[in-house]
PyMOL Python script that loads the backbone (N, CA, C, O; Angstrom):
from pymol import cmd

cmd.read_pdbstr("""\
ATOM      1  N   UNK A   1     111.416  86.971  99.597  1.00  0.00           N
ATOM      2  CA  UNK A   1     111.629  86.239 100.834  1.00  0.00           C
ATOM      3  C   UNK A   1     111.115  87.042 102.032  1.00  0.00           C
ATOM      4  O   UNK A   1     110.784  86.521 103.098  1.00  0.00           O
ATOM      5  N   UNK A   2     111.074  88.462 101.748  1.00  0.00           N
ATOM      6  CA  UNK A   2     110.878  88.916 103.051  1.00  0.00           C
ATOM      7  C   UNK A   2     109.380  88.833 103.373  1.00  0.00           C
ATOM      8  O   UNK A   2     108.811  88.495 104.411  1.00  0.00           O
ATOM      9  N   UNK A   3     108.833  89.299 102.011  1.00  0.00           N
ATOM     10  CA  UNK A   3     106.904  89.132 101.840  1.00  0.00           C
ATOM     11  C   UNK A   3     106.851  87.655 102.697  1.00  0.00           C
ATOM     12  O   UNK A   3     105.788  87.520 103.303  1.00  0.00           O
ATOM     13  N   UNK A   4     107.534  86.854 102.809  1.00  0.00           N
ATOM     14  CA  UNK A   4     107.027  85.445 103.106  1.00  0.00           C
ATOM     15  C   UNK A   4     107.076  85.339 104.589  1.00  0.00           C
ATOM     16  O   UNK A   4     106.247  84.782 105.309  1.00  0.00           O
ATOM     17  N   UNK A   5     107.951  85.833 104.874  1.00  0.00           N
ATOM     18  CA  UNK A   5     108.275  85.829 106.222  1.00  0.00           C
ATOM     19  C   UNK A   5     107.226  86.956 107.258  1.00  0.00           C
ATOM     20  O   UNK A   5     106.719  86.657 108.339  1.00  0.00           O
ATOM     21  N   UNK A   6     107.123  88.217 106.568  1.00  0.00           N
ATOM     22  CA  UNK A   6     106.404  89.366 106.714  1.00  0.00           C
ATOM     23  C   UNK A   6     105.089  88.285 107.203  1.00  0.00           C
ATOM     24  O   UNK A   6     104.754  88.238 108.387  1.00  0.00           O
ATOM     25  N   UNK A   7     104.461  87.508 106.230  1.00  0.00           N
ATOM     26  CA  UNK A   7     103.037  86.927 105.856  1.00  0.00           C
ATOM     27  C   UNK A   7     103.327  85.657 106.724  1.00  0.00           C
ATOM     28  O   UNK A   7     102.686  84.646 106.434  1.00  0.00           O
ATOM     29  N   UNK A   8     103.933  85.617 107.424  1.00  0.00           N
ATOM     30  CA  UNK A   8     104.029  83.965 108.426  1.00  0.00           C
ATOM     31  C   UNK A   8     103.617  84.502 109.983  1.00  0.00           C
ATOM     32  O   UNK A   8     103.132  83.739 110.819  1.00  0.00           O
ATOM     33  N   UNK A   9     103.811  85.526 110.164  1.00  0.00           N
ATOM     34  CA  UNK A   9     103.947  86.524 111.163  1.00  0.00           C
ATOM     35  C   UNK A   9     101.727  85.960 111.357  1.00  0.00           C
ATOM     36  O   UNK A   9     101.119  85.090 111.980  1.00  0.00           O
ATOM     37  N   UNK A  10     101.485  86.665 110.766  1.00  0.00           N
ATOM     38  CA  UNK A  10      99.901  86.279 110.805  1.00  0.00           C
ATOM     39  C   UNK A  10      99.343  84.736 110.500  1.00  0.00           C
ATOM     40  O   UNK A  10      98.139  84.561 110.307  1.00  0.00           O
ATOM     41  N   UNK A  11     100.035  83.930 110.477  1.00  0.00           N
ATOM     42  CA  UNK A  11      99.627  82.847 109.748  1.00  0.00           C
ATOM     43  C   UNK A  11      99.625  82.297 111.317  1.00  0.00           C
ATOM     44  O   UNK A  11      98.616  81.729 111.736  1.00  0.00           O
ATOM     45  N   UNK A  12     100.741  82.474 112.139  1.00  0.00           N
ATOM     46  CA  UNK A  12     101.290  81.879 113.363  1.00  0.00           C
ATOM     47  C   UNK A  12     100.131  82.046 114.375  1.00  0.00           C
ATOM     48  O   UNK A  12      99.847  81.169 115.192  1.00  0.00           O
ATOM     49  N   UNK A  13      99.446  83.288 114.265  1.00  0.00           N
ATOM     50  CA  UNK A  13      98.511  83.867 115.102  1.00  0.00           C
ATOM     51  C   UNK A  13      97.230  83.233 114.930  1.00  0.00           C
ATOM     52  O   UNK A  13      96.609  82.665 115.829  1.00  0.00           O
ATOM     53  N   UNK A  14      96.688  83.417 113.156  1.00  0.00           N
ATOM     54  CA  UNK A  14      96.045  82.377 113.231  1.00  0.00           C
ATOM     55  C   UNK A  14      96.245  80.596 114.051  1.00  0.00           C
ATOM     56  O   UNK A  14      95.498  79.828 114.659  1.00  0.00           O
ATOM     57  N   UNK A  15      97.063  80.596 113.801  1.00  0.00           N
ATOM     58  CA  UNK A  15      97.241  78.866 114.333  1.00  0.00           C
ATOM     59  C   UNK A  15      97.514  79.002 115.645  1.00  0.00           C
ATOM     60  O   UNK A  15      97.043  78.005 116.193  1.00  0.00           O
ATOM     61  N   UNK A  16      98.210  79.960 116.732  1.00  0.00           N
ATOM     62  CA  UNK A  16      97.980  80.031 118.199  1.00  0.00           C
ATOM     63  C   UNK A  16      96.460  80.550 118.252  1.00  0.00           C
ATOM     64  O   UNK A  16      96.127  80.386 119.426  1.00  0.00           O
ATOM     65  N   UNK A  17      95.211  81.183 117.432  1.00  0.00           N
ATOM     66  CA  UNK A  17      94.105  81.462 117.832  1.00  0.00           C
ATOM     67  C   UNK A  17      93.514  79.690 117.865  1.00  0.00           C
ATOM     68  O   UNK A  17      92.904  79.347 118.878  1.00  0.00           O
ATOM     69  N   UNK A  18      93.713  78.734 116.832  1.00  0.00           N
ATOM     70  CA  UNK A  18      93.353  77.341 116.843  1.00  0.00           C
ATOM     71  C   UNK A  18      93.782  76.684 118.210  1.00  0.00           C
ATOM     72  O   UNK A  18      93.110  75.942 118.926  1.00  0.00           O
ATOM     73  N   UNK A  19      94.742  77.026 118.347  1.00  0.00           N
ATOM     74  CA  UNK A  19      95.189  76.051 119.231  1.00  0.00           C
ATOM     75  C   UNK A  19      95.312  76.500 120.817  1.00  0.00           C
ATOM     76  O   UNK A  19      95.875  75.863 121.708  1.00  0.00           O
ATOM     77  N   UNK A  20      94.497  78.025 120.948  1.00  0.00           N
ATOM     78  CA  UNK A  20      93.833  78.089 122.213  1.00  0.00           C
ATOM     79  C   UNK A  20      92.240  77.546 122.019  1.00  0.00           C
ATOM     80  O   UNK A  20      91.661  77.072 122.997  1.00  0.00           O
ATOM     81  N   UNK A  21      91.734  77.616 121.039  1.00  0.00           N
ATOM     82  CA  UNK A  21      90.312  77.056 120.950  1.00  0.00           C
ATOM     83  C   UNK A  21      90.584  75.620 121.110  1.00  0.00           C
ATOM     84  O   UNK A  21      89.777  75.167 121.922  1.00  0.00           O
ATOM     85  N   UNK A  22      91.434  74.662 120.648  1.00  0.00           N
ATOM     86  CA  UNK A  22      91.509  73.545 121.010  1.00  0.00           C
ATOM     87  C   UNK A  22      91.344  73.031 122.565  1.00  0.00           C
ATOM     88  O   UNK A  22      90.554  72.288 123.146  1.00  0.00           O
ATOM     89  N   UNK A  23      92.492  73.805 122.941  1.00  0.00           N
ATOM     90  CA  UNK A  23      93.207  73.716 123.961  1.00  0.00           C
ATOM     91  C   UNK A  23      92.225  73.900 125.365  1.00  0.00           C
ATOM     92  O   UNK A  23      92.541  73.528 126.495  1.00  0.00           O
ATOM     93  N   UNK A  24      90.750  74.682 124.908  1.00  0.00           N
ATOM     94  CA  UNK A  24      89.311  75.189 125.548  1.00  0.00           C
ATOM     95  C   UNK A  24      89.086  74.604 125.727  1.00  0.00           C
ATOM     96  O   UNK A  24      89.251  74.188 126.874  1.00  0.00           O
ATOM     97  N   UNK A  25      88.372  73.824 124.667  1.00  0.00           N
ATOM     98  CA  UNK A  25      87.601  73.009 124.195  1.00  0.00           C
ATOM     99  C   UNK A  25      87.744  71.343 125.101  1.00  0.00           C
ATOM    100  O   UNK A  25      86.752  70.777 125.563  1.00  0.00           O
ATOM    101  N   UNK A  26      89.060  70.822 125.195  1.00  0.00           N
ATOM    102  CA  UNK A  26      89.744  69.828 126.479  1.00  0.00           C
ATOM    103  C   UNK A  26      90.211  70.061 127.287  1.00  0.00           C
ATOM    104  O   UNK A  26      91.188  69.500 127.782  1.00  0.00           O
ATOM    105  N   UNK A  27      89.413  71.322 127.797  1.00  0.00           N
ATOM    106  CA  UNK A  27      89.910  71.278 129.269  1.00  0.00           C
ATOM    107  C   UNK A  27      91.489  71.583 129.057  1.00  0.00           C
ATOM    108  O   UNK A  27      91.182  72.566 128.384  1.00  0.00           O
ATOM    109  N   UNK A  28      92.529  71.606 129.040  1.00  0.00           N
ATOM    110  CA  UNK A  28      93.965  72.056 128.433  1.00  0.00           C
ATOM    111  C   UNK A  28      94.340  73.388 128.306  1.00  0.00           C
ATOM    112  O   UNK A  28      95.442  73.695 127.850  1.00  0.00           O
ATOM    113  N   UNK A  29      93.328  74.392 128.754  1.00  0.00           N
ATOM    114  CA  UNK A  29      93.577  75.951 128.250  1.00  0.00           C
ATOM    115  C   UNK A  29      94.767  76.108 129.580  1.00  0.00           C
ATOM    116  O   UNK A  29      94.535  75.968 130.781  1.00  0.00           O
ATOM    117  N   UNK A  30      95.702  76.345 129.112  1.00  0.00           N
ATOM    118  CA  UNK A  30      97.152  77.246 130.088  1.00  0.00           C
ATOM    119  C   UNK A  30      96.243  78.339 131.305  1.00  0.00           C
ATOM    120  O   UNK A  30      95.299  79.127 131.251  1.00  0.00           O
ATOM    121  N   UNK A  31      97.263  77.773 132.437  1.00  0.00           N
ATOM    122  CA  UNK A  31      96.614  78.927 133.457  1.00  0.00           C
ATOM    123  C   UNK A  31      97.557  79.995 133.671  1.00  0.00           C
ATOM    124  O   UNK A  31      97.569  80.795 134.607  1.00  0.00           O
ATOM    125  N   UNK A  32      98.254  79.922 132.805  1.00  0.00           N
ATOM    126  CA  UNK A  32      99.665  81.124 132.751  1.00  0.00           C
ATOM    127  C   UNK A  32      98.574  82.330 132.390  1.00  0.00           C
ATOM    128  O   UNK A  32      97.769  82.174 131.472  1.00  0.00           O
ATOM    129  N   UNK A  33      98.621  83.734 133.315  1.00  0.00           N
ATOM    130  CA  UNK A  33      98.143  85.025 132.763  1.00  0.00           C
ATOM    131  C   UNK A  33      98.413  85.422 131.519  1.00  0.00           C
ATOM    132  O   UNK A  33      97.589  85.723 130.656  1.00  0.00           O
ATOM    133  N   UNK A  34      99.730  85.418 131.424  1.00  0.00           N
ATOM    134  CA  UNK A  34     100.258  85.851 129.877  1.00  0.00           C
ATOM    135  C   UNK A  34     100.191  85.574 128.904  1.00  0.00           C
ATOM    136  O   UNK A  34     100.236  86.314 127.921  1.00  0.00           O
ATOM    137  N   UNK A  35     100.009  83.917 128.953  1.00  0.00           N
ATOM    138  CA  UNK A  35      99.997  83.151 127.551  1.00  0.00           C
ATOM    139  C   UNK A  35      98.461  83.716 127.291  1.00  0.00           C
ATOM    140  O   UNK A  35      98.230  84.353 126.263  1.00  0.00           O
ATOM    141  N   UNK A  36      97.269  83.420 128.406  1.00  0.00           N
ATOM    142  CA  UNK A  36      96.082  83.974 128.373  1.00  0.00           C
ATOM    143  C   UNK A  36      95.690  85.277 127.618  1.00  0.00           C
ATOM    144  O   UNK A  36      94.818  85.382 126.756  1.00  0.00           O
ATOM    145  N   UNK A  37      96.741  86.532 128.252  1.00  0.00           N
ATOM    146  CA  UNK A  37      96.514  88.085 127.404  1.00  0.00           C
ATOM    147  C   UNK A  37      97.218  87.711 126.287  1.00  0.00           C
ATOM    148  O   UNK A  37      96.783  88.500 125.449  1.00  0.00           O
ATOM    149  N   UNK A  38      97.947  87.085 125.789  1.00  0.00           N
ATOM    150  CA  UNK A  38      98.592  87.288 124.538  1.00  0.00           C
ATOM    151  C   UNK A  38      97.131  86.886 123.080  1.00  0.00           C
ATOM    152  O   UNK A  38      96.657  87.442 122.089  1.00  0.00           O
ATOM    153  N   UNK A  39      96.935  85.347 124.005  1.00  0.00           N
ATOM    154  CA  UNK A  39      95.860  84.962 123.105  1.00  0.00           C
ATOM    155  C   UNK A  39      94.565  85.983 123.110  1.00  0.00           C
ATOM    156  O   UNK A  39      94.027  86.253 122.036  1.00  0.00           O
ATOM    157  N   UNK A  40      94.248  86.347 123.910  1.00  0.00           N
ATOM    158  CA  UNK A  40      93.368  87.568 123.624  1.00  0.00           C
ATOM    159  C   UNK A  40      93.793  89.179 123.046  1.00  0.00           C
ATOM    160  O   UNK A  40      93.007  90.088 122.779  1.00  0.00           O
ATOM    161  N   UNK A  41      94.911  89.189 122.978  1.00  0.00           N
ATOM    162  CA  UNK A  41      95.121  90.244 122.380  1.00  0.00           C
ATOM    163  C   UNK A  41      95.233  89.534 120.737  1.00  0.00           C
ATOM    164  O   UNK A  41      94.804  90.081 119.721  1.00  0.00           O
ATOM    165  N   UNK A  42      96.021  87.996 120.812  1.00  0.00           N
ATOM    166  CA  UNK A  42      96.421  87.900 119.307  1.00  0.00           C
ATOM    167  C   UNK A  42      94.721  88.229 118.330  1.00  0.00           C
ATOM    168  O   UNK A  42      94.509  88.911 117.327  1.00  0.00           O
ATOM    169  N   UNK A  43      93.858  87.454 119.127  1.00  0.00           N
ATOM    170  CA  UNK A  43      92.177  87.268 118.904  1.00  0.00           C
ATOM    171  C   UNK A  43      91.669  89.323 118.363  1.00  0.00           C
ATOM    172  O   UNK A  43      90.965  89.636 117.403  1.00  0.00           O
ATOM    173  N   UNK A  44      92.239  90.155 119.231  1.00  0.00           N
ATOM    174  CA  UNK A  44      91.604  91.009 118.419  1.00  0.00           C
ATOM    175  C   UNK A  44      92.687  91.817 117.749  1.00  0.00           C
ATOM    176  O   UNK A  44      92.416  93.008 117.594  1.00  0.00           O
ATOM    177  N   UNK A  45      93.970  91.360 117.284  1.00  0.00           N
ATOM    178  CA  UNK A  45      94.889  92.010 116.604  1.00  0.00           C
ATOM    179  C   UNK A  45      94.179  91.295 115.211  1.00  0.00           C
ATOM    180  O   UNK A  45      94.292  91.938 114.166  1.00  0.00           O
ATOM    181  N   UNK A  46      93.466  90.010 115.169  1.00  0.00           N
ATOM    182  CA  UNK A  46      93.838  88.918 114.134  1.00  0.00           C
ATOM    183  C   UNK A  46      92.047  89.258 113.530  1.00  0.00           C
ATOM    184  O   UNK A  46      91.931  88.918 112.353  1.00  0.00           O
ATOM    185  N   UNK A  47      90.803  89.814 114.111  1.00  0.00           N
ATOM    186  CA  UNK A  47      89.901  89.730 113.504  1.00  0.00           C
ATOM    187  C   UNK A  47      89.643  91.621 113.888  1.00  0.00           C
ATOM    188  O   UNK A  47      89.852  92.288 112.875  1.00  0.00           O
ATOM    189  N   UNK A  48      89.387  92.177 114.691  1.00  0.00           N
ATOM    190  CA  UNK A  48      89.244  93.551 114.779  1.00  0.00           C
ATOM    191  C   UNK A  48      90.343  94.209 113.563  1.00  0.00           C
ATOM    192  O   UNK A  48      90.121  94.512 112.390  1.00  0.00           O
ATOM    193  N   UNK A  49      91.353  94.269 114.222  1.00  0.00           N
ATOM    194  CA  UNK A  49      92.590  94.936 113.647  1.00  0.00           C
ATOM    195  C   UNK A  49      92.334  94.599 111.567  1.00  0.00           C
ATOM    196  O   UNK A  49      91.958  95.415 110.725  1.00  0.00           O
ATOM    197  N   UNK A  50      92.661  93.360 111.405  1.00  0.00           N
ATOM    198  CA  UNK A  50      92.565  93.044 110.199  1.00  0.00           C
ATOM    199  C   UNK A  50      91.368  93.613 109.476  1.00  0.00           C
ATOM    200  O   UNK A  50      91.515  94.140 108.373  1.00  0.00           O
ATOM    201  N   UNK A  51      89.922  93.505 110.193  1.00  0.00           N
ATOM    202  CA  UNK A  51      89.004  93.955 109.639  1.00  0.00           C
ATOM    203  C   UNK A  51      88.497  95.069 109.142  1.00  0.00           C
ATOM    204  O   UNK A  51      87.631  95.293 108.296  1.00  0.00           O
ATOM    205  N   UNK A  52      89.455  96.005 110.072  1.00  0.00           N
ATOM    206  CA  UNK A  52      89.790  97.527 110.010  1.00  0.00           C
ATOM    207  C   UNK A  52      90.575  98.146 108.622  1.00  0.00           C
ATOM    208  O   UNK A  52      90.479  99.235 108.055  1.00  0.00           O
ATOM    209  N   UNK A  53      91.218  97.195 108.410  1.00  0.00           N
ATOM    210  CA  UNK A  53      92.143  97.467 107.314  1.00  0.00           C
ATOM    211  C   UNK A  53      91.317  97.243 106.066  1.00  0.00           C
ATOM    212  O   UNK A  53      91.693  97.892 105.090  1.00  0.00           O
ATOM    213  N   UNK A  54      90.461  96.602 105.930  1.00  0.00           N
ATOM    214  CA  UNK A  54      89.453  95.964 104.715  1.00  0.00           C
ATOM    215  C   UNK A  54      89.520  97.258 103.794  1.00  0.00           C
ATOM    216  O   UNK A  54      90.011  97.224 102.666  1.00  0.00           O
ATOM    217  N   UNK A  55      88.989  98.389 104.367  1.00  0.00           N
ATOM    218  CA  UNK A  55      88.380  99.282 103.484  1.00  0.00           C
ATOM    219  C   UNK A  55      89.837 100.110 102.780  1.00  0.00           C
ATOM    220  O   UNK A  55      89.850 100.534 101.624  1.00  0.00           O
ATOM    221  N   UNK A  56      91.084 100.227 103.809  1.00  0.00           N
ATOM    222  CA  UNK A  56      92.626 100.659 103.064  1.00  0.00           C
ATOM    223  C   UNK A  56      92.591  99.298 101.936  1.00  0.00           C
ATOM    224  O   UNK A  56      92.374  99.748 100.811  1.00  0.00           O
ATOM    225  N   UNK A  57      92.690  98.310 101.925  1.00  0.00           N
ATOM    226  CA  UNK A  57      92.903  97.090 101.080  1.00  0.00           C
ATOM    227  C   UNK A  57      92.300  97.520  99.729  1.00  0.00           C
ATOM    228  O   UNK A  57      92.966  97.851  98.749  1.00  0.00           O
ATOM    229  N   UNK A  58      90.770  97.466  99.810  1.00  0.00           N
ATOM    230  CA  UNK A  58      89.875  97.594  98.754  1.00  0.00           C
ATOM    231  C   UNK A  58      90.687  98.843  97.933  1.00  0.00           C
ATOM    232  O   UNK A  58      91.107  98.621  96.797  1.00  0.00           O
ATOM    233  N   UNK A  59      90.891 100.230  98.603  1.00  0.00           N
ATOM    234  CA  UNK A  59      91.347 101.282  97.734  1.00  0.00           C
ATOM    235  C   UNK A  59      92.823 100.985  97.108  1.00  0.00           C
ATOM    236  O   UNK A  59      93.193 101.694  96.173  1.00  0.00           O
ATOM    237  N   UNK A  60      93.640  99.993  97.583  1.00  0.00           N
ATOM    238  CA  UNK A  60      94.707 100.004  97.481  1.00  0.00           C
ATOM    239  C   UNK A  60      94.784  98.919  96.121  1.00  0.00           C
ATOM    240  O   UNK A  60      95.443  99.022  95.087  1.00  0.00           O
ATOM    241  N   UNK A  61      94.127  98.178  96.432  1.00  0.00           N
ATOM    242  CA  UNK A  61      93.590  97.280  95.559  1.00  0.00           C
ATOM    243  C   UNK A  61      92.839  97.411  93.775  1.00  0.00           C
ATOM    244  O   UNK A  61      92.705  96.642  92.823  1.00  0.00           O
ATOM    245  N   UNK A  62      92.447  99.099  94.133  1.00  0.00           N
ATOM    246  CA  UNK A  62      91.473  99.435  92.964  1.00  0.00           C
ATOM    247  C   UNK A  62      92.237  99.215  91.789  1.00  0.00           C
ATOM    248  O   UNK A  62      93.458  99.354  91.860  1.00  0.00           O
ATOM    249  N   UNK A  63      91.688  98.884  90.697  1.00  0.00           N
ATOM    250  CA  UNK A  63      92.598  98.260  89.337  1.00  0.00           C
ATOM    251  C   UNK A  63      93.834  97.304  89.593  1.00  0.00           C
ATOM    252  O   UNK A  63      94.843  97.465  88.907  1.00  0.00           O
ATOM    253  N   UNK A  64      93.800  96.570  90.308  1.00  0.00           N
ATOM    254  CA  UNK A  64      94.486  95.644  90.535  1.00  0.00           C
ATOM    255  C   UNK A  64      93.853  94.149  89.385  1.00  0.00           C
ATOM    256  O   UNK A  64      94.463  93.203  88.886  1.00  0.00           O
ATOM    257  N   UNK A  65      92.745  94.466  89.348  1.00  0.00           N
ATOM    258  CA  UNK A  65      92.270  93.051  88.805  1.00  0.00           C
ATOM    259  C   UNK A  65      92.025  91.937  90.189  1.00  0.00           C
ATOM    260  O   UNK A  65      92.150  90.718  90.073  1.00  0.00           O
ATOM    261  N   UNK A  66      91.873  92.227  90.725  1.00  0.00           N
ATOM    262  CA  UNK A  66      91.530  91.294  92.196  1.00  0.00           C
ATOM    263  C   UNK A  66      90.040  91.670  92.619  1.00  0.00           C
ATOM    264  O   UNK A  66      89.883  92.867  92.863  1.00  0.00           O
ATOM    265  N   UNK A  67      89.222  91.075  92.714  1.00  0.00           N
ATOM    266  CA  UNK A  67      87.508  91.274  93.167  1.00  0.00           C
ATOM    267  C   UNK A  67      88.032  92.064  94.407  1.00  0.00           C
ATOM    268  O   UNK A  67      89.228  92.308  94.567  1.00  0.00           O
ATOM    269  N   UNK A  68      86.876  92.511  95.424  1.00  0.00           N
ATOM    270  CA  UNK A  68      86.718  92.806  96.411  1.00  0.00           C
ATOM    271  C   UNK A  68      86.806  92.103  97.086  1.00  0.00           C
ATOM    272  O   UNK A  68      87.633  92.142  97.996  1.00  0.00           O
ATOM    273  N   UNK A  69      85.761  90.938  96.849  1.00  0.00           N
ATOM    274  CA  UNK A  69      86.049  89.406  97.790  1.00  0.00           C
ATOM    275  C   UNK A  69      87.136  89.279  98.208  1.00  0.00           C
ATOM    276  O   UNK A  69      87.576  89.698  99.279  1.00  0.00           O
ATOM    277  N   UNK A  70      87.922  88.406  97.007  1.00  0.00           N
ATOM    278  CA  UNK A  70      89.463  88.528  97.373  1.00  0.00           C
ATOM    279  C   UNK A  70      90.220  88.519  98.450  1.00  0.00           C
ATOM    280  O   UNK A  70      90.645  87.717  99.281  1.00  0.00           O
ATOM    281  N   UNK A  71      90.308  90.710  97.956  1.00  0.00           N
ATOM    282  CA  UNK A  71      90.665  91.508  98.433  1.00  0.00           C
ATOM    283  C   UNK A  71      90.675  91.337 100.446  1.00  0.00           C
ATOM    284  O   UNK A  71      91.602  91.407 101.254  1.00  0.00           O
ATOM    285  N   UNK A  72      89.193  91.098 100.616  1.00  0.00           N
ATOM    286  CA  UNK A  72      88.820  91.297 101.728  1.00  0.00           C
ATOM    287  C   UNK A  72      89.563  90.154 102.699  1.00  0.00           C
ATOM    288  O   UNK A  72      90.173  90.328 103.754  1.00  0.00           O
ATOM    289  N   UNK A  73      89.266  88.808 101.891  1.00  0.00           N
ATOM    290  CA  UNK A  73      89.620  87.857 102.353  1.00  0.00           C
ATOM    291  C   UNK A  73      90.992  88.110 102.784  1.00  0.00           C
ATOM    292  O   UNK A  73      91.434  88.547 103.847  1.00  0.00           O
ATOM    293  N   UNK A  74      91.504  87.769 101.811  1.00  0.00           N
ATOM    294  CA  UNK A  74      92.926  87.578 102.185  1.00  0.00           C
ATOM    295  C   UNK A  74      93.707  88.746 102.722  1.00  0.00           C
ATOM    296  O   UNK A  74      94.890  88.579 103.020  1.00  0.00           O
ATOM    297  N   UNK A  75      92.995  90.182 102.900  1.00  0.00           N
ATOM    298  CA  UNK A  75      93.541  91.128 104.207  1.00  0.00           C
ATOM    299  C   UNK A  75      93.044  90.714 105.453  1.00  0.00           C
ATOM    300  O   UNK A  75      93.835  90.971 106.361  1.00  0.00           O
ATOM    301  N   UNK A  76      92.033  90.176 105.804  1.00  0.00           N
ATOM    302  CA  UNK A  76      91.234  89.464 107.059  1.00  0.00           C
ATOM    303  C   UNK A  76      92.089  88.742 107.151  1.00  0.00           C
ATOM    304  O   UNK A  76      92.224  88.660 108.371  1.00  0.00           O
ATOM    305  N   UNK A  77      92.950  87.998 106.626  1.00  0.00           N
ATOM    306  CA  UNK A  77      94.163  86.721 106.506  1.00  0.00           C
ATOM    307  C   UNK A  77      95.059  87.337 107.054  1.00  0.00           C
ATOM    308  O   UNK A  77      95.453  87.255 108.217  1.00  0.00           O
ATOM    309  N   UNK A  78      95.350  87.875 106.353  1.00  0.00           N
ATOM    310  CA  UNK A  78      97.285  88.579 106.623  1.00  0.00           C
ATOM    311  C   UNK A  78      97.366  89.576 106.876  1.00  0.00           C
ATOM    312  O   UNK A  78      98.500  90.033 107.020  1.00  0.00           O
ATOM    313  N   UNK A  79      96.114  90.502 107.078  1.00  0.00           N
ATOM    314  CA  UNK A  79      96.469  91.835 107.156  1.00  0.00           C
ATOM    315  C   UNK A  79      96.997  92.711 106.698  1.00  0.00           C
ATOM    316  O   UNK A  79      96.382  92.599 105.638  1.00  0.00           O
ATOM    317  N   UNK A  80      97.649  93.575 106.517  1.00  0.00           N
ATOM    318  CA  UNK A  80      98.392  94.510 106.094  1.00  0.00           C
ATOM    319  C   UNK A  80      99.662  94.087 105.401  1.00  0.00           C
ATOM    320  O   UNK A  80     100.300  94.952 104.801  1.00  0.00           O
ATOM    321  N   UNK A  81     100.068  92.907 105.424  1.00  0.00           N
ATOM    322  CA  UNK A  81     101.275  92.295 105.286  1.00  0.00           C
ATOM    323  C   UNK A  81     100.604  91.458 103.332  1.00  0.00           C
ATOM    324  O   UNK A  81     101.130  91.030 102.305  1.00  0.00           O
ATOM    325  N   UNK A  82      99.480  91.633 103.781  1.00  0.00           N
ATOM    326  CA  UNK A  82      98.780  91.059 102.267  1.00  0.00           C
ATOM    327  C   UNK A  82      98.797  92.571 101.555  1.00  0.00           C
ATOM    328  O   UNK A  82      99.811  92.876 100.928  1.00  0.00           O
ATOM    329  N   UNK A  83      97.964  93.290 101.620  1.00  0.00           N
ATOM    330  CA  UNK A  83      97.763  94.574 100.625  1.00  0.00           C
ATOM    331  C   UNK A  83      99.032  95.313 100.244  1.00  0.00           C
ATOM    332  O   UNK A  83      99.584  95.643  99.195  1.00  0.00           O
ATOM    333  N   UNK A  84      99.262  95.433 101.575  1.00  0.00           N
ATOM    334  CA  UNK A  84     100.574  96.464 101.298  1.00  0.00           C
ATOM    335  C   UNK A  84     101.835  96.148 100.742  1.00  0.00           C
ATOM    336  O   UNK A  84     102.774  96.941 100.688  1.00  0.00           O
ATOM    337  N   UNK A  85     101.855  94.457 100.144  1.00  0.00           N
ATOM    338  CA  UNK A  85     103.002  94.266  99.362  1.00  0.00           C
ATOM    339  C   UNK A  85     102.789  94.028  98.113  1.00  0.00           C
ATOM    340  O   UNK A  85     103.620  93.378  97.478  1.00  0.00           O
ATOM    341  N   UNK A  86     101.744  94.460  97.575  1.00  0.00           N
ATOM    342  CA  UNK A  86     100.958  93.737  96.294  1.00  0.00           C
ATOM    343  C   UNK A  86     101.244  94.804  95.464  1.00  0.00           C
ATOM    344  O   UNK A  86     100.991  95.934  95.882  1.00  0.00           O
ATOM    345  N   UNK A  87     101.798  94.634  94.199  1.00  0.00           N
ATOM    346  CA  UNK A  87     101.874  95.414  93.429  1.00  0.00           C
ATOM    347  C   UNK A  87     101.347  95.657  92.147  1.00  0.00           C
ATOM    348  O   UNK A  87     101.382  94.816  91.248  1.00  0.00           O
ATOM    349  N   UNK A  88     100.739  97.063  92.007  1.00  0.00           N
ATOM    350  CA  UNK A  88      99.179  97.640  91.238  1.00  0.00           C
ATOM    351  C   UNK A  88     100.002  97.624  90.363  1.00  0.00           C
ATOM    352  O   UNK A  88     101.120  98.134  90.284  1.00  0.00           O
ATOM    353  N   UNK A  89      98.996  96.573  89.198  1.00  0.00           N
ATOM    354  CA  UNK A  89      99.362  97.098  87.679  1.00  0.00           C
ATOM    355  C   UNK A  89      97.902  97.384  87.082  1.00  0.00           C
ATOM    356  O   UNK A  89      96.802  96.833  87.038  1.00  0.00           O
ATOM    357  N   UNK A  90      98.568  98.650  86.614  1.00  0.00           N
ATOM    358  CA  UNK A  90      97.516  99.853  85.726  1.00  0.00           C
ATOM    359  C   UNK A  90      97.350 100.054  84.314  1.00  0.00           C
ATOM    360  O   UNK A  90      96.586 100.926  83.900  1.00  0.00           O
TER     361      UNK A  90
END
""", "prot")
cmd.dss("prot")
cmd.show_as("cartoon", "prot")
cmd.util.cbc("prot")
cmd.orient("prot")
């Protein structure tokens, strides 16, 4: 239960990154400062940050039986909240 909750945490970010691109896109983008820095910070917590982690994932990952692909993907997804609860069988 907690992995789930841990992994909703990024899911949310993804879907506030959608729904400031929506929100662009018609004219609708919030003129609140904050809501503004949040979405730009969520934007490089959610593709910088995550992307950073790729290469901890892959090692963490080794003999897991999971490709690299995968791997990559779904830490670009969830981040750290993906690799770091996965448990290596050897």
């Amino acid at each position: 239960m907690k992995t789930v909750i841990l992994r909703s945490i990024p899911v949310l970010g993804w879907l506030y990154l959608a729904a400031g691109v929506v929100a662009a896109a018609t004219d609708s983008a919030p003129r609140n400062r904050l809501l503004r820095a949040a979405w730009w910070l969520d934007l490089f917590l959610s593709v910088v940050v995550h992307a950073a982690q790729i290469p901890a994932a892959l090692r963490a990952a080794k003999g897991s039986g999971r490709s690299a692909v995968e791997t990559a993907v779904l830490t670009q997804i969830f981040g750290m909240t993906w690799w770091a609860t996965q448990e290596v069988t050897r």
